[in-house]
matplotlib code that plots the C-alpha trace (Angstrom):
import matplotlib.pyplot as plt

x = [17.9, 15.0, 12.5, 12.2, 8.8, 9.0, 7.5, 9.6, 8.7, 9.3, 9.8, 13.6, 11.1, 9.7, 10.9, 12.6, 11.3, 7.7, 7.2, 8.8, 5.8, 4.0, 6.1, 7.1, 4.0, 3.6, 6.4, 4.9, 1.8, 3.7, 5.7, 3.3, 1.4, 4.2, 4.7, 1.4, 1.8, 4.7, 2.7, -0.2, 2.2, 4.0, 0.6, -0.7, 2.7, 2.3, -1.9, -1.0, 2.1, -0.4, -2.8, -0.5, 0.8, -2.8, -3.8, -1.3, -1.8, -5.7, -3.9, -2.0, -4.6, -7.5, -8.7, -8.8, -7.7, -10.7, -11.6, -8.0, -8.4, -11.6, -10.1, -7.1, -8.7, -11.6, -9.3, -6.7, -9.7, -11.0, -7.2, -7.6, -10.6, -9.8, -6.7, -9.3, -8.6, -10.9, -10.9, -12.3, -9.1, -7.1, -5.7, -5.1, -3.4, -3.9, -1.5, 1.5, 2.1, 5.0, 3.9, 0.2, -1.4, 0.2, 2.2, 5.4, 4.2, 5.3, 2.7, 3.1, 0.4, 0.9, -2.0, -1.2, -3.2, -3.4, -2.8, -3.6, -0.5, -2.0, -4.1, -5.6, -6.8, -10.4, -11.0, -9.5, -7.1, -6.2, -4.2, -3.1, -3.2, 0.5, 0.7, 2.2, 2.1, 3.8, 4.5, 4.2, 5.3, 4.8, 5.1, 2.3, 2.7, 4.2, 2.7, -0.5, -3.5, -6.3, -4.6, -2.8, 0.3, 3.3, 5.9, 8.7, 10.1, 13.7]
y = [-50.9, -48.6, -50.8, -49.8, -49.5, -46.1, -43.1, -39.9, -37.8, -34.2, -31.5, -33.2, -33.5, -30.6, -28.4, -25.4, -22.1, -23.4, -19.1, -18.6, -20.7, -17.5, -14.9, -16.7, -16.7, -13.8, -12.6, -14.9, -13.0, -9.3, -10.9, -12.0, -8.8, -6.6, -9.4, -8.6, -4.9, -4.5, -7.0, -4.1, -1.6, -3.5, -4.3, -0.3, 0.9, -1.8, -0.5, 2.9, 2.7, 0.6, 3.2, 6.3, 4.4, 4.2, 7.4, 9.1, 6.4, 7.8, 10.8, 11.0, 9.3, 11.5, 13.8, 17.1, 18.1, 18.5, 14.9, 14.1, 14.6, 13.4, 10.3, 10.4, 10.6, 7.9, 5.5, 6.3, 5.3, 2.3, 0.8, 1.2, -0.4, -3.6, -3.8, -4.0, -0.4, 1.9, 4.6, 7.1, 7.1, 7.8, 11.5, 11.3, 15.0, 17.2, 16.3, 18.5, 18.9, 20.8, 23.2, 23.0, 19.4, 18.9, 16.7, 15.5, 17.3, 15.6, 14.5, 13.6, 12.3, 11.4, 8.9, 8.8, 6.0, 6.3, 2.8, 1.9, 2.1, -1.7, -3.4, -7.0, -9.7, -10.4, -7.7, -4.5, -1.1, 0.7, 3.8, 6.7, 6.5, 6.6, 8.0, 6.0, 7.3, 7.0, 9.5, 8.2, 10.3, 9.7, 12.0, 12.5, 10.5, 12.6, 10.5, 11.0, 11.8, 14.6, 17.1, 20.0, 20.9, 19.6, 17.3, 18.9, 16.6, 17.5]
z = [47.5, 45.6, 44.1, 40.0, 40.7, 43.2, 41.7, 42.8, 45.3, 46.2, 43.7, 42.2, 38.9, 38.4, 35.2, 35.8, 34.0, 32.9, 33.3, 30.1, 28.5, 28.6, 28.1, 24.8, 23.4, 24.1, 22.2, 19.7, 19.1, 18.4, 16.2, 14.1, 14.1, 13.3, 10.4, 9.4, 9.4, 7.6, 4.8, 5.3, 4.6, 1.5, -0.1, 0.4, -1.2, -4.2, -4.2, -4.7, -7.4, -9.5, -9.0, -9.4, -12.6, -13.9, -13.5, -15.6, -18.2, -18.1, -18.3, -21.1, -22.9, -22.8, -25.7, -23.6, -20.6, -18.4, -19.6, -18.5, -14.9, -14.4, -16.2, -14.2, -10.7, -11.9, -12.9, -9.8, -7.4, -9.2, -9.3, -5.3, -5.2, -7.2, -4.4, -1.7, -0.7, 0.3, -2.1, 1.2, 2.6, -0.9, -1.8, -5.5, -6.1, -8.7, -12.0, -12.5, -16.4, -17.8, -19.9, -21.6, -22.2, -25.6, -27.0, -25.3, -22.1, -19.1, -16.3, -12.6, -10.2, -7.2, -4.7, -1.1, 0.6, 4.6, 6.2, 10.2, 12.8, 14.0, 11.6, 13.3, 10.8, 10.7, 13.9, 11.4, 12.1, 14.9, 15.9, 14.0, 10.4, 8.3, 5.0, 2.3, -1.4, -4.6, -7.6, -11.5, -14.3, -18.2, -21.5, -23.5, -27.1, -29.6, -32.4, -30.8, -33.0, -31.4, -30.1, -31.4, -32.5, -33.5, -31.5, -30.4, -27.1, -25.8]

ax = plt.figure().add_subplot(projection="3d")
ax.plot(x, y, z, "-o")
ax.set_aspect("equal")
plt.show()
């Protein structure tokens, strides 16, 4: 009779697959960068709606039109910028109005914001860089006062 008191011997103990120990963390670790790109990319797209959004509202605001594009640009930069962006890597394109800046003209802008392929935390981005952008449009105020004219929107 065995004793309750013998230890085992021989390799009848021994786990099976302790391999996959690595292997799973290492499928651990892309995981949770390709979590953490796809956040990069979310919070790039969200950065540059706010600023396309922003810039037409500088837009469409201003008194003239020269002061409405350096307004539009300024202000399309600094929305960037208070998302942590870096403005350097922001395209903010030239606003396409229908017609002459007047009343009830209608203004697109559109910011495209180029984002890493692989973006590490704390280490930073890597690889080719991915354009993600967004396109805001708004109507200038009929019942604005300053500019010329009357309103005549369709």
């Amino acid at each position: 009779m065995n004793s309750p008191t013998r230890r085992c011997r021989g390799e009848r103990g021994q786990v099976g697959g302790i391999e996959a120990l690595p292997f799973g963390f290492m499928i651990f670790i892309a995981v949770t960068l390709l979590i953490a790109n796809a956040w990069g990319v979310i919070d790039a797209k969200m950065a540059v709606s706010s600023s396309a959004r922003e810039a037409v509202r500088a837009y469409v605001e201003a008194d003239t039109q020269g002061e409405a594009e350096a307004a539009a640009d300024a202000r399309a930069r600094e929305t960037l910028s208070a998302y942590g962006r870096d403005d350097e890597r922001a395209t903010v394109e030239q606003p396409v109005v229908t017609g002459d800046f007047a009343r009830c003209a209608r203004v697109s802008i559109t910011v495209t914001y180029d984002v890493p392929t692989l973006v590490i935390p704390f280490i930073g981005g890597f690889g080719n860089l991915q354009p993600v952008s967004s396109t805001f449009t708004e109507v200038v105020d009929p019942f604005r006062d300053g500019l010329a004219g009357t309103a005549a929107c369709p």
